[in-house]
C-alpha positions in Angstrom: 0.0 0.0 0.0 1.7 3.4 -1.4 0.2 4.9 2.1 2.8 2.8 4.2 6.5 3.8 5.5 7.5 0.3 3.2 6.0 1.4 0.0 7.0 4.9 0.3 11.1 3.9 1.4 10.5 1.5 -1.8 9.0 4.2 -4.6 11.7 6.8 -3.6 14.5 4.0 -3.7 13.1 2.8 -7.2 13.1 6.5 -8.4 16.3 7.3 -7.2 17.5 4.8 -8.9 16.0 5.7 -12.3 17.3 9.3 -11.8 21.1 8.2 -10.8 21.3 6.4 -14.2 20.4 9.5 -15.9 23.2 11.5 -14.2 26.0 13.1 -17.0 30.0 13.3 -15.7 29.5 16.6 -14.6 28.9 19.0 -11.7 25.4 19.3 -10.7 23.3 22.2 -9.6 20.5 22.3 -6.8 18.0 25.4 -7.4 15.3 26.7 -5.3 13.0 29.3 -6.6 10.4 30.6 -4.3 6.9 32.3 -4.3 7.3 35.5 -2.0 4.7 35.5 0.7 2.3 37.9 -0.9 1.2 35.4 -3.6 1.0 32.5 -1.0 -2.8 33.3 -0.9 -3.4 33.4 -4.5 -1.2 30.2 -4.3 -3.6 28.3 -2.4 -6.7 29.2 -3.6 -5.7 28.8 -7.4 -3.3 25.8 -7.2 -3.1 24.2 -10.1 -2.7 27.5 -12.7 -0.3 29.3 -10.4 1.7 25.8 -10.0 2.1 25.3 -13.1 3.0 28.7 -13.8 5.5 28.4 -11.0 7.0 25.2 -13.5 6.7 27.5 -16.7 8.3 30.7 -15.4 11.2 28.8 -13.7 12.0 26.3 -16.0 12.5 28.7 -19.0 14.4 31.1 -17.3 16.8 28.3 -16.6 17.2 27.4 -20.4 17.4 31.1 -21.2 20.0 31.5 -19.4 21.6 28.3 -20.1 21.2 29.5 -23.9 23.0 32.5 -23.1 26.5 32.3 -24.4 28.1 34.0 -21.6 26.7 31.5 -19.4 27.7 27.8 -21.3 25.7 28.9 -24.7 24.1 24.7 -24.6 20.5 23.6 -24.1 20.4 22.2 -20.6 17.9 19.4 -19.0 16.4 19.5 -15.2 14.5 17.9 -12.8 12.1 19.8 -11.2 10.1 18.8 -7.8 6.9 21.2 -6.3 7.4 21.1 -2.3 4.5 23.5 -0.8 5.7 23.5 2.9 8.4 24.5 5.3 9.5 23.0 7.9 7.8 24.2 10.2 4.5 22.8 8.1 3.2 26.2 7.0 2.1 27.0 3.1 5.7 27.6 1.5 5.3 26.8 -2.7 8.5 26.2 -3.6 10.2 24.4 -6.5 13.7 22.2 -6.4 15.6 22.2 -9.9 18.0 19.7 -10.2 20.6 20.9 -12.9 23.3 19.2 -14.9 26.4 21.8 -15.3 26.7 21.0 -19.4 24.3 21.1 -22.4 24.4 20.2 -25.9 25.0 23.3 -28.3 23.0 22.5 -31.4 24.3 24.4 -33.7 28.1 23.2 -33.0 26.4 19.7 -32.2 28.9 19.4 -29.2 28.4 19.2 -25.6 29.2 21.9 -23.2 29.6 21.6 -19.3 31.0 24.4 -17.0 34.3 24.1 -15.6 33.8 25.6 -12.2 31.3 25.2 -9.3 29.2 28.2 -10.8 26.0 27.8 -12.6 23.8 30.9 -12.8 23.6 34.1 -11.3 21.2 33.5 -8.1 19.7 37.5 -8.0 19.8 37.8 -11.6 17.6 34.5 -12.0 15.5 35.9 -9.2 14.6 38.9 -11.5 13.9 37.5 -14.4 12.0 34.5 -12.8 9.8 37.6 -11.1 9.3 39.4 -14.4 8.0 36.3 -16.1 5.6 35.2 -13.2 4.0 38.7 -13.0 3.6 39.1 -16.8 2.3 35.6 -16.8 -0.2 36.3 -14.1 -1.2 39.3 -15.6 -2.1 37.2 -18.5 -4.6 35.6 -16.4 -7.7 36.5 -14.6 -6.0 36.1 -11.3 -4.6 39.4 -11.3 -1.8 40.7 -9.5 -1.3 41.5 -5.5 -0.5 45.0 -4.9 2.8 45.6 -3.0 4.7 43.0 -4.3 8.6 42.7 -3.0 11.1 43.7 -5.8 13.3 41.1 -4.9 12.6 37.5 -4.6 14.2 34.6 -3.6 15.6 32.2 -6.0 18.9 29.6 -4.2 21.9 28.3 -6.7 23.9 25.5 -4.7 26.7 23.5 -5.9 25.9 19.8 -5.3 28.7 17.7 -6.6 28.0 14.6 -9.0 24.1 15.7 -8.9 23.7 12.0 -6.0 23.5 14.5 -2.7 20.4 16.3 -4.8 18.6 13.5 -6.1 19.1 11.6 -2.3 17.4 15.1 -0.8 14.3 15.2 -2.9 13.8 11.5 -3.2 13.0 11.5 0.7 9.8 13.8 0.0 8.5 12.7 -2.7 6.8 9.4 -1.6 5.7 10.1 1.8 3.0 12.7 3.6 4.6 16.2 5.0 5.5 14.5 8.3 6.8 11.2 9.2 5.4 9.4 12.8 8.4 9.9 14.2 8.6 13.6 14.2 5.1 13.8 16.1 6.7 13.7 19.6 3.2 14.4 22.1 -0.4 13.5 21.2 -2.8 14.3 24.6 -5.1 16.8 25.8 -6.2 17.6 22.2 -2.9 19.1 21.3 -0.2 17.3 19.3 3.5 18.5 19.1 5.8 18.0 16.5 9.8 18.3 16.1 11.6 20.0 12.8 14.6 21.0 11.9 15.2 24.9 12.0 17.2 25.6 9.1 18.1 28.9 10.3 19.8 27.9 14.0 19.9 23.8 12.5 18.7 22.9 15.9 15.8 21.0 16.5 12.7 23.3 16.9 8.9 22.1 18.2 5.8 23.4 17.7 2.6 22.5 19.7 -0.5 23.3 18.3 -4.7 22.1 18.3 -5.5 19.1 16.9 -7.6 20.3 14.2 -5.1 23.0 13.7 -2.5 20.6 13.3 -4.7 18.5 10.9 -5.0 21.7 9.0 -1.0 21.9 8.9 -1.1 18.9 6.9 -4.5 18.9 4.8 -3.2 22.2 3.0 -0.7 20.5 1.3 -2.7 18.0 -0.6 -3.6 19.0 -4.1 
């Protein structure tokens, strides 16, 4: 049953494995690009055409600048993974781009990789990836939230032969937002729950309701 810790450790192992085999003798790339807080709410309540604007606006800002010849000049490939929480459990949309250093310039019909541990400019992807989203959702009939920041948040890590990566998003992507074993206290209607703060990188709780906590977890099904 795809609902049990088994299954799940099993799906992620099998899709791991798929992935590894796909990984090119090169560095590798792990990118983060984030919706700012003030479209959280238009998030949530229009999930499916803002997510998949989220995948549209970020994805081909990364093979723009991946076409760019100051950058490699190649057409690059990616793996890209939707998480919508933190860590804390709260309603963070957020997309992971696994990225191969190298490409395959089509008009030289060669392959291309960078030589160092820098892919893309982090702030300069951040701009453009705002530009597109707010043009794209102005292209809609969601409209567009006043007062939106100017800068947004968009994370370029180096992440060696691409395995570290691919290990990090296999553990979410066949399980719920919590495992058993971070819900440390269930009693007197309140449940308590450990995380990782990424800030400090100590172990933070939170104790909450039980139907808030519920909540916590219900708002990240799709």
């Amino acid at each position: 049953h795809r609902s049990c810790p088994q299954c799940q450790n099993h799906e992620a192992s099998l899709w791991l494995d798929r992935q590894q085999a796909k990984l090119l003798p090169v560095a590798y790339f792990l990118l983060t690009f984030t919706l700012p807080y003030e479209l959280r709410s238009l998030a949530f309540n229009n999930q499916k055409r803002v997510y998949n604007l989220m995948f549209e606006c970020a994805s081909s800002t990364l093979k723009d600048f991946g076409a760019n010849p100051k950058n490699l000049g190649a057409v690059i490939g990616m793996t890209a993974v939707l998480h919508t929480h933190s860590r804390r459990l709260d309603y963070h949309p957020h997309i992971h781009f696994v990225v191969p250093g190298g490409g395959v310039d089509k008009a030289k019909k060669q392959w291309k990789k960078k030589k160092d541990k820098f892919l893309f400019n982090q702030f300069a992807l951040a701009k453009v990836f705002r530009a597109r989203f707010v043009q794209a959702l102005k292209n809609t009939a969601l409209g567009v939230p006043t007062a939106l920041p100017v800068k947004w948040v968009v994370d370029c890590t180096h992440a060696g032969n691409g395995q570290p990566a691919l290990k990090y998003l296999a553990r979410y992507l066949y399980r719920g937002v919590i495992s058993e074993n971070n819900i440390v206290a269930n009693q007197n209607g309140q449940v308590t729950f450990k995380y990782l703060d990424s800030r400090s990188g100590k172990t933070g709780y939170r104790t909450l309701d039980g139907e808030d906590f519920l909540w916590l977890v219900l708002q990240h099904v799709l």
